[in-house]
MIDOSE-1310 file (N, C-alpha, C; in nm, 2 decimals, decimal comma, always signed):
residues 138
xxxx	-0,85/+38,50/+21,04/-0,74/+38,45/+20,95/-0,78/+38,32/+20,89; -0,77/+38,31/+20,75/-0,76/+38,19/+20,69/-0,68/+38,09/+20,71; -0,71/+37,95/+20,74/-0,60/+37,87/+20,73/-0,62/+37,74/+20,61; -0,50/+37,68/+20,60/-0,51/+37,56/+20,51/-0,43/+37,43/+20,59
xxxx	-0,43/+37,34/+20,59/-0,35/+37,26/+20,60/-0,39/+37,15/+20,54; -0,25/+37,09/+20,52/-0,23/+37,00/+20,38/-0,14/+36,90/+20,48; -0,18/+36,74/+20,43/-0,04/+36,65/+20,48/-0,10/+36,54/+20,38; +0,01/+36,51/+20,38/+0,06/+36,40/+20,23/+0,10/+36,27/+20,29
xxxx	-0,03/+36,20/+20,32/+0,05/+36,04/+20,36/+0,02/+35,92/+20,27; +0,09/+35,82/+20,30/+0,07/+35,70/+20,26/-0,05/+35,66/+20,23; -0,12/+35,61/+20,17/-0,22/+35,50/+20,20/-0,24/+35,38/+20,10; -0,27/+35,27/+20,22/-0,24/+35,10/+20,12/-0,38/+35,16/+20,11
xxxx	-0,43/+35,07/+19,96/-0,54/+35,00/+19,90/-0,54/+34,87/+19,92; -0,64/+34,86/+20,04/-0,65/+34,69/+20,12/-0,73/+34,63/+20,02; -0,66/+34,60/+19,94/-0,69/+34,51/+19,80/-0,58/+34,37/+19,73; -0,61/+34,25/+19,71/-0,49/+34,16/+19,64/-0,42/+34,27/+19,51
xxxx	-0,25/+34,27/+19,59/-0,19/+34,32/+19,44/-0,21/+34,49/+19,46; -0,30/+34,55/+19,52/-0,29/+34,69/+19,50/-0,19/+34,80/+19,53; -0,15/+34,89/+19,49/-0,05/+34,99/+19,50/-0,02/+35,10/+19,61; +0,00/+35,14/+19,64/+0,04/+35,23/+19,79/+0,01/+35,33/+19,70
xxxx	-0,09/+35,44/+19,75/-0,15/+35,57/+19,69/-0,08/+35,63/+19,82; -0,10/+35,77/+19,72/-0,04/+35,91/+19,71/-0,19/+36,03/+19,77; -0,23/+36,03/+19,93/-0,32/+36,07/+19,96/-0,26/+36,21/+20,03; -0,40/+36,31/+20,04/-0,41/+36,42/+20,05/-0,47/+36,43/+20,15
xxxx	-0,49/+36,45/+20,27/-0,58/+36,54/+20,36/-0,59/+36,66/+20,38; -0,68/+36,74/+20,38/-0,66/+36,86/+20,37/-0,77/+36,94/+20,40; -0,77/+37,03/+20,55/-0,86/+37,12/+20,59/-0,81/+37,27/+20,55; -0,99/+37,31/+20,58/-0,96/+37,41/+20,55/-1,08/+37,54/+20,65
xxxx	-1,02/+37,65/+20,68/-1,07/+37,69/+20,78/-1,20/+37,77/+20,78; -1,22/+37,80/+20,61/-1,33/+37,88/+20,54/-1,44/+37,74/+20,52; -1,40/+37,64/+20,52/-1,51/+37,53/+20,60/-1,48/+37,38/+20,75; -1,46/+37,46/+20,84/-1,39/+37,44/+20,93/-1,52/+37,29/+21,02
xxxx	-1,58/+37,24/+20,94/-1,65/+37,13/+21,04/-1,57/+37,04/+20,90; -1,55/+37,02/+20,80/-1,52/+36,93/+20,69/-1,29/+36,93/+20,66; -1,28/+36,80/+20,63/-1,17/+36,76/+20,62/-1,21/+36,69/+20,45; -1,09/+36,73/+20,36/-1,08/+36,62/+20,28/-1,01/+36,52/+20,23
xxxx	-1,00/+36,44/+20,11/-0,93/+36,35/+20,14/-0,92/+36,31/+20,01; -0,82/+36,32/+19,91/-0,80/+36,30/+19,79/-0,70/+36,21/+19,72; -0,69/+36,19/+19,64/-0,59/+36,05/+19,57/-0,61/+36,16/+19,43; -0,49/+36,14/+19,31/-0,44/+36,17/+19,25/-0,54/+36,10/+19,10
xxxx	-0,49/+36,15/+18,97/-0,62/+36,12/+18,87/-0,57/+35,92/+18,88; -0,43/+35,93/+18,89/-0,36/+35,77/+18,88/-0,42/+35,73/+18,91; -0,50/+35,70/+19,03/-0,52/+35,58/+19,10/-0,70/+35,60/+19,11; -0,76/+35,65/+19,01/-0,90/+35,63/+18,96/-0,92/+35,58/+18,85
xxxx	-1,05/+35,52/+18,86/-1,11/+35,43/+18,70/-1,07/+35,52/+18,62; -1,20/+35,66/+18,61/-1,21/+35,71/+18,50/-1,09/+35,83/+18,49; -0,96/+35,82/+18,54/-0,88/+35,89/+18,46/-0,90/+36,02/+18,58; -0,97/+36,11/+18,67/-1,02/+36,20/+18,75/-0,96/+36,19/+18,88
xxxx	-0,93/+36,35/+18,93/-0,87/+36,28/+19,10/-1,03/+36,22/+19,21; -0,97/+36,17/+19,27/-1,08/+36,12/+19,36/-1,06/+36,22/+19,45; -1,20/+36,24/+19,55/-1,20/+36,36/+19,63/-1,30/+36,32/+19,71; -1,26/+36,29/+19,87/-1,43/+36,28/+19,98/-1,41/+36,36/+20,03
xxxx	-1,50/+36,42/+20,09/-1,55/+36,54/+20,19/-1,59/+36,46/+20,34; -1,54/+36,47/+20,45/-1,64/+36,45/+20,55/-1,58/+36,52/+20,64; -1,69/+36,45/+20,77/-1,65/+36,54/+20,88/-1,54/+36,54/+20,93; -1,47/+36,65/+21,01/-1,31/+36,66/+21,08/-1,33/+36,57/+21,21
xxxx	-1,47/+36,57/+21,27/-1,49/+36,46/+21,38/-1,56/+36,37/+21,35; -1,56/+36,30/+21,29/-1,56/+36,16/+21,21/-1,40/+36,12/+21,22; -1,34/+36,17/+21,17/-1,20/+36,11/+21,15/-1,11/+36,13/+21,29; -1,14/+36,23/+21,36/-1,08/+36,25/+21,45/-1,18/+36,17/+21,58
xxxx	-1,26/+36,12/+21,57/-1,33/+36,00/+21,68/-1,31/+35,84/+21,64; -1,28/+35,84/+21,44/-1,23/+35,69/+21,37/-1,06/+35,67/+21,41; -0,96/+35,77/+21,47/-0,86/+35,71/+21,49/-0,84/+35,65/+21,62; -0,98/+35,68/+21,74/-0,99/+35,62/+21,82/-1,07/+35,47/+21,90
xxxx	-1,17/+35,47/+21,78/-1,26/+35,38/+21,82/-1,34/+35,40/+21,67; -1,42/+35,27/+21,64/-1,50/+35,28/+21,51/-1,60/+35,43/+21,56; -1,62/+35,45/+21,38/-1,68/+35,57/+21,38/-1,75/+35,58/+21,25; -1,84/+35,64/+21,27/-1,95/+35,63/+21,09/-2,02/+35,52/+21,06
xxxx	-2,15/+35,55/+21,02/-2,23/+35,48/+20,95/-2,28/+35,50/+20,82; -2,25/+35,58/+20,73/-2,29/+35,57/+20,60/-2,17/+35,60/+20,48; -2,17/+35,69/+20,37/-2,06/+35,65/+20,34/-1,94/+35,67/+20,33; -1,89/+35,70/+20,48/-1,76/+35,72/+20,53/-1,74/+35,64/+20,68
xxxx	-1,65/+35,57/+20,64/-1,60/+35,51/+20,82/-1,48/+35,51/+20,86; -1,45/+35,52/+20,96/-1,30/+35,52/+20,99/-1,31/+35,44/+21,15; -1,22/+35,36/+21,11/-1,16/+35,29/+21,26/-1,00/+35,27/+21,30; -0,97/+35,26/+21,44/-0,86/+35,20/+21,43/-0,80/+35,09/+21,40
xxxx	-0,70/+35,03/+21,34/-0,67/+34,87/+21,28/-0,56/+34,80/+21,38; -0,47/+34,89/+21,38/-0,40/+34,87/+21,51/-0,34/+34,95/+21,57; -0,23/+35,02/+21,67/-0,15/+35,14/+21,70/-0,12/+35,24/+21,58; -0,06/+35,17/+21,47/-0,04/+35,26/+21,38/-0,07/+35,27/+21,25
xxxx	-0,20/+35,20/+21,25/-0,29/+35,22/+21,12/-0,42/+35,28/+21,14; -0,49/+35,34/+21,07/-0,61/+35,39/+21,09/-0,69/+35,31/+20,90; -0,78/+35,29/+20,98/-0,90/+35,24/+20,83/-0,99/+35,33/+20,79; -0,95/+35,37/+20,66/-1,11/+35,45/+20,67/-1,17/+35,40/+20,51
xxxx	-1,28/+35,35/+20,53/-1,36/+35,33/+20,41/-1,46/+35,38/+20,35; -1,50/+35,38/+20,21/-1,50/+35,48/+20,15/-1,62/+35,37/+20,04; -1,79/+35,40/+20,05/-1,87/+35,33/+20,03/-1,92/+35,44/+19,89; -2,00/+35,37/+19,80/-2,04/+35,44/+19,72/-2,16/+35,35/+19,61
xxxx	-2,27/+35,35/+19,58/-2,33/+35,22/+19,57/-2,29/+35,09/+19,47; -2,14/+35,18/+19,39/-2,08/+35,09/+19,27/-1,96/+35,00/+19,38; -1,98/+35,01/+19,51/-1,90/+34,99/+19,53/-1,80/+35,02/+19,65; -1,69/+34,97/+19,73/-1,64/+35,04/+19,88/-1,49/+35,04/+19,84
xxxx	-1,36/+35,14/+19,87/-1,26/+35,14/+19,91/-1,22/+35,13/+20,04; -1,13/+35,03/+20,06/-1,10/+35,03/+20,26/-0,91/+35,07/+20,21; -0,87/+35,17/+20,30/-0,72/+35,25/+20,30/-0,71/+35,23/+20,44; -0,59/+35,21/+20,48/-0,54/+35,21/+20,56/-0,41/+35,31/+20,55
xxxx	-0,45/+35,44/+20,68/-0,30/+35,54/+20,72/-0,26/+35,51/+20,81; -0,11/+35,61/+20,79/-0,08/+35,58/+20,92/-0,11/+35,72/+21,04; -0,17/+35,61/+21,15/-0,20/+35,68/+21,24/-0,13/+35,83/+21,28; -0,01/+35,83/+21,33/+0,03/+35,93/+21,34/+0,10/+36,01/+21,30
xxxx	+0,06/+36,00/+21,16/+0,04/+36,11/+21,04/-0,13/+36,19/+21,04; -0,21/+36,08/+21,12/-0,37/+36,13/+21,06/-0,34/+36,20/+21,20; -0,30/+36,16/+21,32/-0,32/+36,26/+21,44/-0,24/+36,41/+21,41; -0,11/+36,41/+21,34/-0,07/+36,54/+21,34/-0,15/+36,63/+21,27
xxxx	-0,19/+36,60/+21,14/-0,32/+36,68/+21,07/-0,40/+36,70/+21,10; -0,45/+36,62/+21,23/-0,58/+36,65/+21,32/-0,53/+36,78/+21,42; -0,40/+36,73/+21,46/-0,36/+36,84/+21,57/-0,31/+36,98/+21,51; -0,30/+36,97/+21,41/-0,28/+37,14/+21,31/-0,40/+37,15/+21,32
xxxx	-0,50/+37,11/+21,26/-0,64/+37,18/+21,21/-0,70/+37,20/+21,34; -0,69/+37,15/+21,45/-0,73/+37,18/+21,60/-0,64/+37,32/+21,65; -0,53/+37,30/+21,63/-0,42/+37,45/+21,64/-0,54/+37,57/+21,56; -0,54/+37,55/+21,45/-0,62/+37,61/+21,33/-0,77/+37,68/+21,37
xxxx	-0,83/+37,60/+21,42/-0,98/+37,65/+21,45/-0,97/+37,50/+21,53; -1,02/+37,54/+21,67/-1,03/+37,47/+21,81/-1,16/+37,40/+21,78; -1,19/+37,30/+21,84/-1,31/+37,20/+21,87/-1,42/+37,32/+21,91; -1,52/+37,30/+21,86/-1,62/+37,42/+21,97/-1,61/+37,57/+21,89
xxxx	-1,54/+37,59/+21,77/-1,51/+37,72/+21,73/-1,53/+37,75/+21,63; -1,58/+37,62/+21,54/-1,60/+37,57/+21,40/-1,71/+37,71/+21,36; -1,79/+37,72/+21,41/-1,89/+37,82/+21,35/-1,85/+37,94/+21,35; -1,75/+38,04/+21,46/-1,73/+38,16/+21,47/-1,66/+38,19/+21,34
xxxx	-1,63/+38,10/+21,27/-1,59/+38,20/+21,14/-1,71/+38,21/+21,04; -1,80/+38,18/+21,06/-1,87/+38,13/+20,95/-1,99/+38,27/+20,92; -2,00/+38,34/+20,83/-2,08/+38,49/+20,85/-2,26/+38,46/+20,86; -2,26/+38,42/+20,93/-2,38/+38,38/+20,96/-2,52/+38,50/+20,90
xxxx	-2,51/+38,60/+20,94/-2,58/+38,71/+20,92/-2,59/+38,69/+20,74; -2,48/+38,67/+20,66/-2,52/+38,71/+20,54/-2,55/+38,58/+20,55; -2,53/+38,50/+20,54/-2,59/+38,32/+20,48/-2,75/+38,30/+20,52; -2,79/+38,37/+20,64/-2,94/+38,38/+20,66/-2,98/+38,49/+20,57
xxxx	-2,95/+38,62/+20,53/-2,99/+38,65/+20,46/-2,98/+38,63/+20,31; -2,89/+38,55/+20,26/-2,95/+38,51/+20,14/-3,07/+38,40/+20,14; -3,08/+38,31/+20,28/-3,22/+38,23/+20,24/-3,34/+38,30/+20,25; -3,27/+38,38/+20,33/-3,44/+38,51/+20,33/-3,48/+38,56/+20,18
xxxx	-3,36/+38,57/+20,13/-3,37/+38,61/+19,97/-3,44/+38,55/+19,89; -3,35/+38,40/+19,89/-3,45/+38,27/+19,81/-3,56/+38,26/+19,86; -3,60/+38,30/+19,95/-3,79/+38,24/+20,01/-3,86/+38,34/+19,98; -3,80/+38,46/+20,03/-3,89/+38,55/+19,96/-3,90/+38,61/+19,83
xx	-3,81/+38,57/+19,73/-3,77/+38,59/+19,59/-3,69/+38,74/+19,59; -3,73/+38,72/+19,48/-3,63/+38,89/+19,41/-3,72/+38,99/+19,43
């Protein structure tokens, strides 16, 4: 069974003067090791929604203790903020959620497909056979 889950929190832009965005987390079980994390076209330069991809344990190890080294981090800030920053070579956003908004989305998508289970949906059989495909040609 497919699943989706969607939760809509807060997040500051730890910036002078910046606006409280309108964020998206959102797994999904047809790629069940990845969580994403979206903001609305408003609150981009060029006018586009913004969209990261990372790992579901990345974020679920940053609301415990620092986590990540490239361009995604997430730590805790205090009980009920989580940080997660957001590097790109033009440049870094740091957001802070709130925590226990980022734990219930963690604890649906764990209801969803359990820690350890991430692969059993994944059709393994055909995805090796298409690289057998590409190596060996048509």
């Amino acid at each position: 069974m497919r699943a989706e889950i969607d939760s809509q929190l807060p997040a500051l832009l730890v910036a002078p003067g910046a606006p409280r965005l309108d964020s998206r987390l959102t797994y999904r079980s047809s790629d069940p090791y990845a969580v994403t994390l979206a903001f609305g076209a408003q609150h981009a330069l060029e006018g586009e929604p913004v969209v990261w991809v990372f790992s579901r344990e990345l974020l679920a190890t940053g609301v415990n203790t620092v986590a990540g080294a490239g361009d995604v981090r997430v730590r805790p800030y205090d009980p009920g903020r989580t940080v997660i920053e957001l590097r790109v070579p033009e440049g870094s956003a740091v957001l802070m959620l709130p925590t226990d908004g980022v734990r219930a989305f963690l604890r649906a998508s764990y209801e969803a497909v359990p820690s350890g289970a991430e692969g059993r949906g994944i059709p393994w059989d055909a995805f090796l056979a298409t690289l057998t495909e590409e190596i060996d040609g048509p």
